[in-house]
C-alpha positions in Angstrom: 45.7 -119.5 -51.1 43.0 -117.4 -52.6 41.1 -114.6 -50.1 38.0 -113.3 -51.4 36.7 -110.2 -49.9 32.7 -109.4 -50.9 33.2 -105.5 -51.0 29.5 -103.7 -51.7 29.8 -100.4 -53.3 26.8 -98.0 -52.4 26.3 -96.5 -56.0 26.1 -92.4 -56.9 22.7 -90.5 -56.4 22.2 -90.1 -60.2 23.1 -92.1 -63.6 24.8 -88.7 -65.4 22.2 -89.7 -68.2 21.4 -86.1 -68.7 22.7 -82.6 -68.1 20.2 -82.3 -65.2 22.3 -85.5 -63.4 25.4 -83.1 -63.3 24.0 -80.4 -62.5 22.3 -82.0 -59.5 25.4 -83.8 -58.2 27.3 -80.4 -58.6 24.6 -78.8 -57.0 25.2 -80.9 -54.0 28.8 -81.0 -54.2 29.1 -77.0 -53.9 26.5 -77.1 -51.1 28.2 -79.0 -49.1 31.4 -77.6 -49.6 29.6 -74.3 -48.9 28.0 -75.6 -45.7 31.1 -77.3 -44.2 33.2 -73.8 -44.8 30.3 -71.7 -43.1 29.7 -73.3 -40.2 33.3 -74.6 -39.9 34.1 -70.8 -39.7 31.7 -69.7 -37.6 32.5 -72.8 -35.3 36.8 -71.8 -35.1 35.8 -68.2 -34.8 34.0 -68.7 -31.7 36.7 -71.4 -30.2 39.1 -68.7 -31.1 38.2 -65.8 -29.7 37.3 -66.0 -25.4 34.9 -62.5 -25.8 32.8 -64.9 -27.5 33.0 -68.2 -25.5 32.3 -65.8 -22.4 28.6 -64.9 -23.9 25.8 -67.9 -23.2 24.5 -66.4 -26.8 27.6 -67.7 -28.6 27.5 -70.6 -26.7 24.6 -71.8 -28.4 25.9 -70.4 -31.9 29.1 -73.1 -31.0 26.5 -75.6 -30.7 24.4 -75.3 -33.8 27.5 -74.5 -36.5 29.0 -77.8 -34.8 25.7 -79.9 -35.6 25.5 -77.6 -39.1 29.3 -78.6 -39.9 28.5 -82.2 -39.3 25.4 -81.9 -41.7 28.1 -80.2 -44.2 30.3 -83.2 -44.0 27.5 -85.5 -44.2 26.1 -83.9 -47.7 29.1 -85.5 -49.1 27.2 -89.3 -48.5 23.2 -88.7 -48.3 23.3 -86.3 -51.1 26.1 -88.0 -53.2 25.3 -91.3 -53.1 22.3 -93.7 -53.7 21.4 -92.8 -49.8 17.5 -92.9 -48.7 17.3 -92.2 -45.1 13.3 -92.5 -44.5 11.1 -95.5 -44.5 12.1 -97.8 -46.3 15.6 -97.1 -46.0 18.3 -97.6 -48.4 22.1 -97.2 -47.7 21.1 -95.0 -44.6 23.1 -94.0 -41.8 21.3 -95.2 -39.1 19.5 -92.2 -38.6 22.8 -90.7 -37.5 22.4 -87.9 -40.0 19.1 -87.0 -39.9 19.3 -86.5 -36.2 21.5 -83.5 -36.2 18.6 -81.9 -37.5 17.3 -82.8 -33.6 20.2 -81.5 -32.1 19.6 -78.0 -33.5 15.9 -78.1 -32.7 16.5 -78.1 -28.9 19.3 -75.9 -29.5 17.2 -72.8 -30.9 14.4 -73.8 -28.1 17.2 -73.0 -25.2 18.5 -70.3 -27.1 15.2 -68.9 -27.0 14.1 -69.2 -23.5 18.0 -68.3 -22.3 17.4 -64.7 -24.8 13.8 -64.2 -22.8 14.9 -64.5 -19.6 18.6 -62.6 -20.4 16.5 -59.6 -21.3 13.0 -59.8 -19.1 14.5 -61.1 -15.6 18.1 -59.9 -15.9 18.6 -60.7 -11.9 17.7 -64.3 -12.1 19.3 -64.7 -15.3 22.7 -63.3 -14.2 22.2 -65.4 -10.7 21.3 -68.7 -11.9 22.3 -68.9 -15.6 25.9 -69.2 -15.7 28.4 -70.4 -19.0 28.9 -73.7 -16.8 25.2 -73.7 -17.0 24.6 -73.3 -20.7 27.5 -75.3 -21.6 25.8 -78.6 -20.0 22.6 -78.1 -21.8 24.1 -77.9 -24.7 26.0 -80.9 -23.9 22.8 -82.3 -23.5 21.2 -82.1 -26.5 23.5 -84.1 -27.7 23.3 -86.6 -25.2 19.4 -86.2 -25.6 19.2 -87.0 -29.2 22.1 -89.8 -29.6 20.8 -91.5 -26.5 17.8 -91.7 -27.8 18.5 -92.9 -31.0 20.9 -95.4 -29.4 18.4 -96.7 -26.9 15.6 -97.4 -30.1 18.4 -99.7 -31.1 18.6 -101.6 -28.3 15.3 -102.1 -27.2 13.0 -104.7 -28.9 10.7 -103.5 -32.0 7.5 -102.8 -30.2 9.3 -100.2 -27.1 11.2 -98.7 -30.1 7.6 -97.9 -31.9 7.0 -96.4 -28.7 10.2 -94.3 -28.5 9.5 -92.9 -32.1 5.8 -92.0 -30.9 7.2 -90.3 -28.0 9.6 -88.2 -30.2 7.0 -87.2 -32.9 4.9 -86.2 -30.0 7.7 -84.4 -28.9 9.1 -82.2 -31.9 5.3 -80.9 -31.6 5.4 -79.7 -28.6 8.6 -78.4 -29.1 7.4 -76.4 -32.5 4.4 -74.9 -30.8 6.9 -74.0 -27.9 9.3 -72.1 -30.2 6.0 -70.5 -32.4 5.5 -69.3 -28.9 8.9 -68.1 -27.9 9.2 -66.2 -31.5 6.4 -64.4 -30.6 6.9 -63.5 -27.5 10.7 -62.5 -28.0 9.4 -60.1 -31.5 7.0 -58.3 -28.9 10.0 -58.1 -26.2 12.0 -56.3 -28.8 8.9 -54.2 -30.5 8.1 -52.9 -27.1 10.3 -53.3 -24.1 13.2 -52.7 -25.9 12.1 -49.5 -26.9 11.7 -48.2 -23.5 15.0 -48.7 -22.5 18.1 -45.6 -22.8 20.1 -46.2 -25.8 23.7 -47.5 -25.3 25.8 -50.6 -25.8 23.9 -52.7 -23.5 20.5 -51.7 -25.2 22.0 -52.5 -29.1 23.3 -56.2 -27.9 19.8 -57.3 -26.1 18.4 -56.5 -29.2 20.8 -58.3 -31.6 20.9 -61.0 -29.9 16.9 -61.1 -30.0 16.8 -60.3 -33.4 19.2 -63.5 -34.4 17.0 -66.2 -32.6 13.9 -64.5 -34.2 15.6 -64.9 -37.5 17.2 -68.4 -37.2 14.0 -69.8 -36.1 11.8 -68.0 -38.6 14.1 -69.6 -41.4 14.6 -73.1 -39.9 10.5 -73.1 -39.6 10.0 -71.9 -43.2 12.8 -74.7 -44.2 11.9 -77.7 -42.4 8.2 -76.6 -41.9 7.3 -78.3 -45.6 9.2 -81.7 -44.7 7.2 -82.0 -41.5 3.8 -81.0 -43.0 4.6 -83.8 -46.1 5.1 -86.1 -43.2 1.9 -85.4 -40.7 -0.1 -85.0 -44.2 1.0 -88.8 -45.3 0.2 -90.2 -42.1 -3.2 -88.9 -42.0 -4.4 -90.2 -45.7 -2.2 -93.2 -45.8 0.0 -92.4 -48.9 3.5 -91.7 -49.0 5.5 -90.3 -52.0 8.6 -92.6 -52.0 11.6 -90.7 -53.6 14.3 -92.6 -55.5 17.1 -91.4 -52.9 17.2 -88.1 -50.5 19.4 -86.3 -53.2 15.9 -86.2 -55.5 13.6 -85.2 -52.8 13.0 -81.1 -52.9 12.3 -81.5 -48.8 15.0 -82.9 -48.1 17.5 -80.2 -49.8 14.8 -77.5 -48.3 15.4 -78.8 -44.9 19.1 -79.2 -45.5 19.5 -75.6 -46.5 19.0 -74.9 -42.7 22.6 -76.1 -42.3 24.1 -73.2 -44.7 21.4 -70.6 -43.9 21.4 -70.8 -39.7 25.6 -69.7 -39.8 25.0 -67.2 -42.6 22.4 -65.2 -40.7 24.9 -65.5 -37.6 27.3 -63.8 -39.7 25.2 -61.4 -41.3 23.6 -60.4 -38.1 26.5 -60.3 -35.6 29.7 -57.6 -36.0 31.1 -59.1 -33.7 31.2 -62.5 -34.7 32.2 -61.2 -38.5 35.0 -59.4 -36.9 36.2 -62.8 -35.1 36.0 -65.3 -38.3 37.6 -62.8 -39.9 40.0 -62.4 -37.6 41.1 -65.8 -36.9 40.1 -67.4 -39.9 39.3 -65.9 -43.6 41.7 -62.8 -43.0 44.7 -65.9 -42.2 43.6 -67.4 -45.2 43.9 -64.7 -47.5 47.3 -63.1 -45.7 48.9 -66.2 -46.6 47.4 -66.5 -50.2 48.9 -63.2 -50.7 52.5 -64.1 -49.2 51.8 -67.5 -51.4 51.5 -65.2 -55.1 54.1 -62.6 -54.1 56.6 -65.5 -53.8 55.6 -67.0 -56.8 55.8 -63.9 -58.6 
């Protein structure tokens, strides 16, 4: 008795007909191995050390180096393979990929309001906005974004069209929410801060302000190009169909977020460079050096 299995391979990004294929597919290969070690980092620092887990700042760090460690991990299909995740879709995920993008958007827009209100309404912010607090909405974010993704599936075609109008209507109010925010937390730092004694307290409001001013300066200038490309086809008509997402220069802009937002973490924050080293890359390299001084 003869089984036959029909067993469809989804086929690489690129035909290695030229030196430019390799060098794209190693491209993608080293960023996400790149990505998946930075934000995996950041994300065991933070787990690892409770001075951390004790600030709602880091809290949110947690939550966006998960999402960017996921995006990481998920280079190794969209970007490897013959993977096209926009109309018309080829080889997608579903949109699961893509969305984590989402998660990180409503991520930075509580981060900023939670830095606002930490350093212009201290009282009510040390009253009402406890770790429990920021713990669930970071929770739901992802419950937010996944929910909605999985309720577009279930719903007939025509509510689904609705859903997706709703959440382009959405990211737009959200963007002119966190333009907003970005400015508002830059003159917080340019003048409040300035009035205030100098001490500890003084040099953490304002490197914790600096940091969401910085992620979501980057992420903007990253993603801002996809989304413009997008709202700019919609309005004439045309869209520029790519072969696959590792060929299209947004795409790999926008992606960069994932190994840019926990680099400026790092490079902003002493503390959390202390920590990753700490309970990560200092481990690593003790035991690398055990490792040659037995084999030598």
């Amino acid at each position: 008795m003869t089984l036959s299995t029909n067993v469809t391979f989804v086929p690489l990004c690129v035909d290695f007909d030229s030196p430019g294929d390799y060098f794209l597919f190693i491209f993608h290969i080293l960023a996400g191995i790149s990505t998946v070690l930075v934000a995996g980092s950041v994300v065991c620092g933070i787990i690892s050390t409770r001075a951390l887990l004790i600030q709602n700042r880091f809290i949110f760090m947690l939550n966006t180096s998960i999402s960017d460690t996921l995006t990481g991990c998920g280079i190794f299909y969209q970007f490897l393979f013959d993977v096209r995740e926009d109309y018309p879709s080829k080889n997608g995920s579903y949109y699961i990929l893509p969305s984590l993008l989402g998660v990180n958007i409503i991520t930075f827009l509580f981060a900023q309001f939670d830095r606002y209100f930490a350093v212009c309404h201290p009282f009510f912010y040390a009253r009402f906005i406890s770790t429990k607090v920021v713990i669930c909405v970071s929770v739901y974010t992802w419950v937010h974004v996944y929910g909605q993704l999985v309720l577009e599936r279930l719903v007939p075609l025509s509510k689904a069209m609705e859903i997706a109008v709703y959440s382009r209507i959405s990211i737009f109010i959200i963007i002119i929410l966190k333009v907003s925010m970005t400015i508002k937390l830059f003159v917080v730092v340019r003048y409040q801060l300035l009035r205030e004694p100098p001490g500890p307290e003084k040099d953490n409001k304002k490197e914790s302000l600096l940091i969401i001013i910085l992620v979501v300066v980057f992420f903007l200038l990253f993603w801002g190009p996809s989304l413009f490309f997008s709202i700019l086809s919609s309005l004439i008509g045309r869209h520029r169909l790519f072969r696959n997402d590792a060929v299209n220069p947004l795409k790999i802009l926008s992606r960069t977020n994932a190994l840019c937002t926990p680099s400026l973490y790092l490079w902003a924050s002493p503390s959390l460079r202390a920590a990753v080293w700490k309970t990560v890359w200092g481990k690593i390299c003790k035991r690398r050096k055990m490792l040659f001084g037995i084999l030598a």
